[in-house]
C-alpha positions in Angstrom: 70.6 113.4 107.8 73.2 113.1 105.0 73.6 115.3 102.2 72.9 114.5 98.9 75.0 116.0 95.7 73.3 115.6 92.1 75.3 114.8 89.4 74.2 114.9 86.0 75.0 113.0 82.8 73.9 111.6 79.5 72.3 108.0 78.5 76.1 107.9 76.3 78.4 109.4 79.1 76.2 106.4 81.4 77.1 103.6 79.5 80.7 105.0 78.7 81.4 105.0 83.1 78.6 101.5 83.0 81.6 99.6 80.8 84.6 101.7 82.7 83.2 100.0 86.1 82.2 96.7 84.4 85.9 96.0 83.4 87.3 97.2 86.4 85.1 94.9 88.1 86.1 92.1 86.0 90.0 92.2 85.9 90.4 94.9 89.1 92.2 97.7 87.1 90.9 101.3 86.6 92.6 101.6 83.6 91.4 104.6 80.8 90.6 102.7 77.0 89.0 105.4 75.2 89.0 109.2 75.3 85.3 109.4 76.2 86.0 107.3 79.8 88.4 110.1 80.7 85.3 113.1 79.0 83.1 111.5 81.0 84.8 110.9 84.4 86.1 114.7 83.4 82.6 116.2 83.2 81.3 114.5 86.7 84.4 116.4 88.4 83.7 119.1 86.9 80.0 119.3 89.0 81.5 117.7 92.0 84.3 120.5 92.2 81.1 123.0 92.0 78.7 121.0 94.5 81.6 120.9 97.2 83.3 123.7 99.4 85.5 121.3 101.3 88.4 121.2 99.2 88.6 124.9 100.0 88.5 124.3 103.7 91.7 124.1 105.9 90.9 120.9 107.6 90.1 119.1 103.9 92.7 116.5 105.0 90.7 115.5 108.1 87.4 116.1 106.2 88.3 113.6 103.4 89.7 111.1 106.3 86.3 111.4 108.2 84.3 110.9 104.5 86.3 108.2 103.7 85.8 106.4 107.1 82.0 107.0 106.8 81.9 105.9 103.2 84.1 102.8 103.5 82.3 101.8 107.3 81.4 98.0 107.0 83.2 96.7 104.3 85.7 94.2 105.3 89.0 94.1 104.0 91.0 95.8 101.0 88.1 96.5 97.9 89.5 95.3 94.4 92.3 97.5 93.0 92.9 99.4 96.5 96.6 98.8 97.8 98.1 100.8 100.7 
């Protein structure tokens, strides 16, 4: 059973993160236009850094590894905009 963190965020900070994705995945570049893509994307790590106790942990390194593995498991290839 996996579990779940809630985020939450208004209809505006929505649709400011909706465009931020739709232009990355049109031309593959997370790139900040506007002050309120960086308030919004501010405010959701904001409840992520308060949802999570692993960043605290002294494995968080192999932690993040194993989320990332878990996460990413399936998808073929390099996703747009990751290089190595």
């Amino acid at each position: 059973m996996e579990d779940k963190v809630t985020l939450e965020l208004s209809r505006d900070e929505a649709l400011v993160l909706e465009g931020l994705f739709a232009r990355f995945e049109h031309v593959h570049s997370l790139a900040l236009k506007h002050n309120a893509e960086f308030i919004a994307l501010s405010r959701i790590s904001g409840q992520i850094e308060k949802a999570l106790t692993e960043p605290f942990q002294s494995d968080y390194m192999t932690l993040l590894g194993a989320a990332r593995s878990r996460v990413a498991e399936g998808y073929e290839g390099l996703a747009p905009g990751v290089s190595q």
